[in-house]
C-alpha positions in Angstrom: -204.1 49.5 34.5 -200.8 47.5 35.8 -198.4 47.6 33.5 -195.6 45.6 35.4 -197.1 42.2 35.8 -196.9 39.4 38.1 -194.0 38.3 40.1 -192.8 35.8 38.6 -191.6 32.4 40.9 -190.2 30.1 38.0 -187.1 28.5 38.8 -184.4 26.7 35.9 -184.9 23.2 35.4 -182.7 20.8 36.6 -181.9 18.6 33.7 -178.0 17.5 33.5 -175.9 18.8 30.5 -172.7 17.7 29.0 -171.4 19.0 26.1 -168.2 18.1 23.7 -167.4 19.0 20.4 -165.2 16.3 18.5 -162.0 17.6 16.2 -164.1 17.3 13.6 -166.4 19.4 14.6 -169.4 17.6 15.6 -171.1 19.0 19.0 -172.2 16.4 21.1 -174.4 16.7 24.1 -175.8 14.2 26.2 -178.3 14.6 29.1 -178.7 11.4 31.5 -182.0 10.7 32.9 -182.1 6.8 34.2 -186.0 6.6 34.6 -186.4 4.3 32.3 -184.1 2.0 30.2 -184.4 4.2 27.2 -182.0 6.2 25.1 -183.3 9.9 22.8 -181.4 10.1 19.9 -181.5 13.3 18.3 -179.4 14.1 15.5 -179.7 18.3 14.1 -178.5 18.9 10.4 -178.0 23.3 10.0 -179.7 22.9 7.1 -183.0 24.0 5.6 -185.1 25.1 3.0 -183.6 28.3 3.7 -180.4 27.2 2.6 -181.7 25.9 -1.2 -180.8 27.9 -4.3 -183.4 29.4 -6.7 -184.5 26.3 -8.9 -183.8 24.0 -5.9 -186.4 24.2 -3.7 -187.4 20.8 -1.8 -183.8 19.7 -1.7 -183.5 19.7 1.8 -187.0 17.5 2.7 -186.3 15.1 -0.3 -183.5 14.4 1.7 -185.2 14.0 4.7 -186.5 10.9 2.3 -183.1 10.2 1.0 -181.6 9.4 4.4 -184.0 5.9 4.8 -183.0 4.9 1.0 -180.0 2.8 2.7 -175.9 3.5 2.7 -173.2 1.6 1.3 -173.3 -0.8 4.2 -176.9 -0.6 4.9 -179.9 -2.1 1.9 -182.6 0.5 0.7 -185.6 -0.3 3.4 -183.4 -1.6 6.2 -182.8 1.6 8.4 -186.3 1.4 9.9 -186.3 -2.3 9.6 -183.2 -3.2 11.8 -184.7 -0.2 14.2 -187.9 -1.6 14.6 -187.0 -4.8 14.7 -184.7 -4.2 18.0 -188.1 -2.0 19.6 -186.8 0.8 18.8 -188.8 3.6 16.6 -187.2 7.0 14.3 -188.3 9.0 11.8 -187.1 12.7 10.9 -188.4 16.2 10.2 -187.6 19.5 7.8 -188.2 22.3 8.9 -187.1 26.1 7.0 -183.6 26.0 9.7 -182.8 22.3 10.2 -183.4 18.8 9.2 -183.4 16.7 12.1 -183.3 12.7 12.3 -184.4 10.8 15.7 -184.5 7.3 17.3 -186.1 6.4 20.9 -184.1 3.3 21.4 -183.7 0.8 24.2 -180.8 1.0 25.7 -178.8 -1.6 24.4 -180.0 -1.0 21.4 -178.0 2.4 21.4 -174.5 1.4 19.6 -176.7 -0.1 16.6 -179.0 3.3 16.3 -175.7 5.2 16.4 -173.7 2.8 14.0 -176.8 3.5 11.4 -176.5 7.6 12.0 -173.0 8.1 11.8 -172.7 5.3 8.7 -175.3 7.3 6.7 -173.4 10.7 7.3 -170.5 8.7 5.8 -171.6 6.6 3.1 -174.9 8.1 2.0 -173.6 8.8 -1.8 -173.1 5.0 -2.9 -176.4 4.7 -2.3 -178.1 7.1 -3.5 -178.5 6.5 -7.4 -181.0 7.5 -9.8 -183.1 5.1 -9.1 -183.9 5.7 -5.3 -183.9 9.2 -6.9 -186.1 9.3 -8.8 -188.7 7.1 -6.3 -188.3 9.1 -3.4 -188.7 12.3 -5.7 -192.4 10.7 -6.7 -193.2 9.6 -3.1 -192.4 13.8 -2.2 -194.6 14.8 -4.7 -197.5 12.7 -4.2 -196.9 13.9 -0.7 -197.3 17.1 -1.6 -200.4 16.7 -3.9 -201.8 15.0 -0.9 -201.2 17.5 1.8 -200.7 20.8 0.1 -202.7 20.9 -3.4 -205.5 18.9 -2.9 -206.1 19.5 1.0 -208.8 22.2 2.2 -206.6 25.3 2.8 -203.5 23.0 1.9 -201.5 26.0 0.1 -202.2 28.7 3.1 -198.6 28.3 3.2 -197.6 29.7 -0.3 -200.1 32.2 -0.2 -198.6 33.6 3.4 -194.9 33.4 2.2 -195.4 35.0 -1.1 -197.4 38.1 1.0 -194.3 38.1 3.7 -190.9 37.7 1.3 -189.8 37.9 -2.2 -189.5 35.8 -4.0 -185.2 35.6 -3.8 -185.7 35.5 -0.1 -184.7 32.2 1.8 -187.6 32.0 3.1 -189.4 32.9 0.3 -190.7 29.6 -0.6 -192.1 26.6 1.0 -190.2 23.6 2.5 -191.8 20.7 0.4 -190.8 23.0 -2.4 -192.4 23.4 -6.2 -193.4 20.4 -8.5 -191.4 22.4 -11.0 -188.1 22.3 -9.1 -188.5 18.6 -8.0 -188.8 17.3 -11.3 -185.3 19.6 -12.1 -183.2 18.2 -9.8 -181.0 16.2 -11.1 -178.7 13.0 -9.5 -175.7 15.4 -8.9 -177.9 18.1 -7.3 -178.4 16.6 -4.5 -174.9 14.6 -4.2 -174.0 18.5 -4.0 -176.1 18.8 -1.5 -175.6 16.3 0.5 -171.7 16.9 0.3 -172.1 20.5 1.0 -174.7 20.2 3.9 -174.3 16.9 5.6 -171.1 17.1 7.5 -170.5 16.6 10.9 -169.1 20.2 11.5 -172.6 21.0 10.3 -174.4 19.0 13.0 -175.7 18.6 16.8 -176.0 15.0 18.4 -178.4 15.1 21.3 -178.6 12.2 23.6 -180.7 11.4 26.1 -182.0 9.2 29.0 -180.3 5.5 30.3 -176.8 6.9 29.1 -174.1 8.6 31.3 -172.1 11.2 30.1 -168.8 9.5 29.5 -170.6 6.8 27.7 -172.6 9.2 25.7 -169.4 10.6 24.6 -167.4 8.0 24.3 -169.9 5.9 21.8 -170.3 9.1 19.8 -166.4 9.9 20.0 -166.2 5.8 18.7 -168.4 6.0 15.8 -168.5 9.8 14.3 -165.2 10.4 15.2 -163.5 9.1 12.5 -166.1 10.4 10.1 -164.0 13.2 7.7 -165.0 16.5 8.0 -166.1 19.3 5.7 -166.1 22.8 6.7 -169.3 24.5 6.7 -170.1 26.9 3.8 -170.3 30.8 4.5 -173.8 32.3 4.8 -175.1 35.7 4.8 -177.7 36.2 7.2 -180.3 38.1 5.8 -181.2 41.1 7.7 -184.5 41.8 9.3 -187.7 43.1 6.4 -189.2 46.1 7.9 -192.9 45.7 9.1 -195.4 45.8 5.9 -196.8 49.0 4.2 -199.4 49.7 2.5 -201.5 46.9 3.8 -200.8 44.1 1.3 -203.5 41.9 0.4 -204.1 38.4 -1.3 -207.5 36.8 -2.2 -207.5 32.9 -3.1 -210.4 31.2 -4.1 -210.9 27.2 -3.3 -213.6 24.3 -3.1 -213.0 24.8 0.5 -215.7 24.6 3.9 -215.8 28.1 4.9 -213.8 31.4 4.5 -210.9 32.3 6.4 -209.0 35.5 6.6 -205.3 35.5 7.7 -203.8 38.7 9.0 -200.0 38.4 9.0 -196.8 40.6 10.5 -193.4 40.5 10.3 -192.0 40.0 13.3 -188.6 39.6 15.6 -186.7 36.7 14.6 -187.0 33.5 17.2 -184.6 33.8 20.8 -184.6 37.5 21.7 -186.5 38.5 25.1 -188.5 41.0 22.4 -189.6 37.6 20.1 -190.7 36.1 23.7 -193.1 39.2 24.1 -194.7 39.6 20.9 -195.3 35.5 21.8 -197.1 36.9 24.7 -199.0 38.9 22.9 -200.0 36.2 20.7 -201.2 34.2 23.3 -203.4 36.9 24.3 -204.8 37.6 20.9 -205.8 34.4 20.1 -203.6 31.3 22.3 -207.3 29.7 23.7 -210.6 29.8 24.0 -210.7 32.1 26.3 -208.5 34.5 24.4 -209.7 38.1 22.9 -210.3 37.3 19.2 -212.4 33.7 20.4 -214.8 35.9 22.7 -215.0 38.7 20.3 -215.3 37.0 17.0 -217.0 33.8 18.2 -218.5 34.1 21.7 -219.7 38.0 21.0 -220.4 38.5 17.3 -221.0 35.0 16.6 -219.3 35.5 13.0 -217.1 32.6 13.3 -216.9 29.1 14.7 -212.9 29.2 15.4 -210.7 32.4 15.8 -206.9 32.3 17.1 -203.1 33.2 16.8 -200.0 31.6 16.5 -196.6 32.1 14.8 -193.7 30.4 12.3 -190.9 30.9 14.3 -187.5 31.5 12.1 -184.4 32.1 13.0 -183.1 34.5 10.4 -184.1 38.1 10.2 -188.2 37.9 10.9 -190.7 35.1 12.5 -194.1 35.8 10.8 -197.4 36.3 13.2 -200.6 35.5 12.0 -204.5 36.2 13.5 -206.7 33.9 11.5 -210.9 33.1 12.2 -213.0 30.9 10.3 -216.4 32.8 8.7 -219.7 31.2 9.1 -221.6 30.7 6.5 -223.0 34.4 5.6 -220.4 36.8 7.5 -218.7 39.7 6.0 -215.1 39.2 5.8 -214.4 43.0 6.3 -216.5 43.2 8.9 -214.7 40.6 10.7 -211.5 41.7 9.6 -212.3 45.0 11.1 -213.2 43.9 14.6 -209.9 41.8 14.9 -208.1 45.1 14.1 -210.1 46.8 16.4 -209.0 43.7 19.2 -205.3 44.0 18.2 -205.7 47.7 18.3 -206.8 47.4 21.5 -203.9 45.6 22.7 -201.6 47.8 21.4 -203.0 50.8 23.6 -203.5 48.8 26.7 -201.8 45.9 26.7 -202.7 42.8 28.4 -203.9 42.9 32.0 -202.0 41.1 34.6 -204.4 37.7 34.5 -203.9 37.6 30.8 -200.2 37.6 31.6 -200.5 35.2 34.5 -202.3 33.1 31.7 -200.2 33.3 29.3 -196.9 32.7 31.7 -198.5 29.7 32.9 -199.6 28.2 29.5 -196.2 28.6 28.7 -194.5 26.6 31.4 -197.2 23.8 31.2 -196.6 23.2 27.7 -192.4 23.4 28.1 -192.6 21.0 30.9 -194.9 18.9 28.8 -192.7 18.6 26.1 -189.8 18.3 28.9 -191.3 15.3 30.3 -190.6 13.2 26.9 -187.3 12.0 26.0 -187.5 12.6 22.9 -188.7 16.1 22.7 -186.3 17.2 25.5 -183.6 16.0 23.3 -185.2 17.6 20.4 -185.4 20.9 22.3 -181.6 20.3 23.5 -180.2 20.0 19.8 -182.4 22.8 18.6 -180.9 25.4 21.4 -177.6 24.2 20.7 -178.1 24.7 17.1 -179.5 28.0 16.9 -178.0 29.1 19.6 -175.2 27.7 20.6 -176.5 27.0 24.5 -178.5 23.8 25.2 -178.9 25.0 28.5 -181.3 27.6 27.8 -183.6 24.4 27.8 -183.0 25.1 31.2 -183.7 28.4 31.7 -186.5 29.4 29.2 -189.4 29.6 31.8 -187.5 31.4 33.7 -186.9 34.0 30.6 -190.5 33.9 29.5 -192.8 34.3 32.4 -190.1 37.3 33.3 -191.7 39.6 30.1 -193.5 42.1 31.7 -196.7 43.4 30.7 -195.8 47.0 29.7 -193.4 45.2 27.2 -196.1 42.7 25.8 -197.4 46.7 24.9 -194.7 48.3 23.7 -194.1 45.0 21.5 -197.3 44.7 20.2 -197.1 48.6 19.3 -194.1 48.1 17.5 -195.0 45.0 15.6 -198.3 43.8 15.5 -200.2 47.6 14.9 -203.0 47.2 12.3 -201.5 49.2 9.8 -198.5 46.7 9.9 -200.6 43.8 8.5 -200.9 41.9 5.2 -203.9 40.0 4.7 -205.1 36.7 2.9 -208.5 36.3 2.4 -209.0 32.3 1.4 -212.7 32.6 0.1 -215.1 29.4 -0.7 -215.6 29.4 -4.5 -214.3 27.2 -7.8 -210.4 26.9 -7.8 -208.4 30.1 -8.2 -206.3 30.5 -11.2 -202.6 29.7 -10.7 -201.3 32.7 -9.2 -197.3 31.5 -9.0 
């Protein structure tokens, strides 16, 4: 077999970058693109669920929450009033390494979407008292009743983090966070918070589309400028967890459809050239339906209706890679989960052949230029680069860096981090509700 893959024929994008980083620390980067009379706003927070203490968790989405509760110069409601009402739309995201807020704005709407970013960094605290509090604490946790502890397969989540981290680990527990810690935090948690966290030396501003570059910087230079800064607390990285021993294994029991086994690995942390290939791998495994696991599991054995891969990309220490399939009704668990072991063992020894590659390159690049295409999600990927690494250009360059992984090290990463033995399992059974395991 050809273990050197493809030549690869990807060029770098094209897309215009200007960077600046006001004196108060705020990076500012702005990307013209005049196709349309539209503006991206994309504004990255370095912060996380990563970054909450033990008896915490949930601070940083409840803020996600928080940030629409109004300012000092802005009434509770009227962020996404006075945006929508102008045609343009926003809404925000947590994630476990950033909190991000975003507006797709006409353009002369742009100075009012900005006014309303840079006021809320500034005079949040006025406004948040115990009685938006205490409302946007319920709306979180009906939230999380809704999607997480009363969904089919809603807690997955908890059950793969408790299996990869301990429990002291920052990324040991979800990003909505526990009921239990909700209800604890108190008014001056998360005006801590919020002072410790939200400060423009702690933040990216991405924009992007119907705005030059000396516009771009000079709005952003007018209206965060000014804005005080705070410097950005120390952290302690924590190093990489080794790969799992032993074979670790969690069973959960739920009123759910059909049974589903998870295998799970600890994997390289998101950016490096080796992340890119266990990626590949990935893809391989279980990326389509055409993909090893969907013709073994599903096509072959017809054990399963559905069978993939995919991974939670995190930037600190280890990303986690899962294989999962869906049981019909009647299938042995163990013999499924031994004939996706025997797949990824497969892998391991041979590695993938050179149209799995080309397939998996090529998926790549259609889906980066998809999300290229849209103002918004350029500029999400342009803050997120410049966040976690520092280099918004690598928007850039990254088909160019992942369809030039080779085959022989899609192999020698899957050896190293995906090998059977390395795996930790969750087996989500159909039955009456599991007791409370946390």
């Amino acid at each position: 077999m050809c273990l050197t893959g493809p030549v690869t024929t990807a060029v770098p994008l094209g897309y215009p970058i200007h960077e600046h980083t006001l004196e108060n620390g705020l990076r500012v980067v702005v990307s013209p693109d005049h196709a349309v009379p539209f503006v991206a706003v994309n504004l990255w927070y370095d912060v996380g669920s990563r970054d909450e203490q033990p008896g915490r968790t949930g601070l940083a989405h409840l803020f996600e929450h928080v940030m629409f509760q109004g300012s000092e110069n802005v009434a509770s409601g009227e962020h996404f009033n006075t945006l929508q009402a102008s045609g343009a739309t926003g809404n925000a995201t947590t994630w476990f390494d950033r909190t991000n807020y975003f507006e797709a704005v006409p353009t002369g709407v742009l100075d009012l979407a900005l006014w309303l970013e840079a006021d809320r960094m500034a005079n949040l605290l006025p406004a948040l008292t115990q009685k938006n509090l205490d409302t946007q604490r319920e709306v979180v946790k009906e939230e999380k009743r809704q999607r997480y502890d009363n969904a089919p397969y809603g807690d997955t989540i908890d059950h793969v983090l408790a299996l990869a981290f301990p429990p002291e680990h920052p990324y040991g527990h979800t990003v909505i966070g526990s009921m239990a810690d909700l209800d604890a935090a108190s008014l001056d948690d998360t005006h801590a918070f919020f002072t410790r966290w939200y400060s423009p030396a702690n933040a990216v501003l991405t924009l992007v589309g119907d705005v030059t570059a000396e516009d771009g910087l000079a709005k952003a230079r007018a209206l965060f400028g000014h804005l005080p800064t705070r410097g950005v607390p120390a952290r302690a990285r924590v190093s990489p967890l080794p790969p799992h021993a032993g074979v670790p294994r969690r069973v959960a029991t739920a009123p759910v459809p059909a049974d589903m086994l998870y295998l799970q690995w600890r994997t390289p942390a998101r950016g490096s050239r080796l992340a890119d290939a266990v990626d590949i791998a990935l893809t391989v495994l279980g990326g389509s339906e055409t993909s090893r696991l969907y013709r073994r599991l599903v096509r072959e054995d017809g054990t399963c209706s559905g069978a993939g891969s995919s991974a939670i990309p995190l930037a600190w220490g280890n990303s986690l890679s899962l294989a999962y399939t869906r049981a019909l009704d009647g299938a042995d668990l163990a013999a499924i989960e031994q004939a996706l072991c025997d797949e990824v063992e497969r892998l391991c020894a041979d590695g993938p052949t050179d149209a799995e590659l080309q397939r998996a390159h090529i998926q790549f690049e259609r889906e980066w230029l998809g999300e290229c295409a849209r103002l918004e999600s350029r500029a999400d990927l342009f803050s997120a680069h410049a966040t976690m690494f520092g280099d918004p250009g690598r928007v850039n360059r990254r088909i160019v860096e992942y369809t030039a992984v080779t085959a022989a090290e899609v192999r020698d990463a899957a050896r190293a981090w995906l090998r059977p033995d390395q795996r930790a399992v969750l087996e989500y059974r159909r039955g009456p509700m599991g007791p409370d395991q946390w």
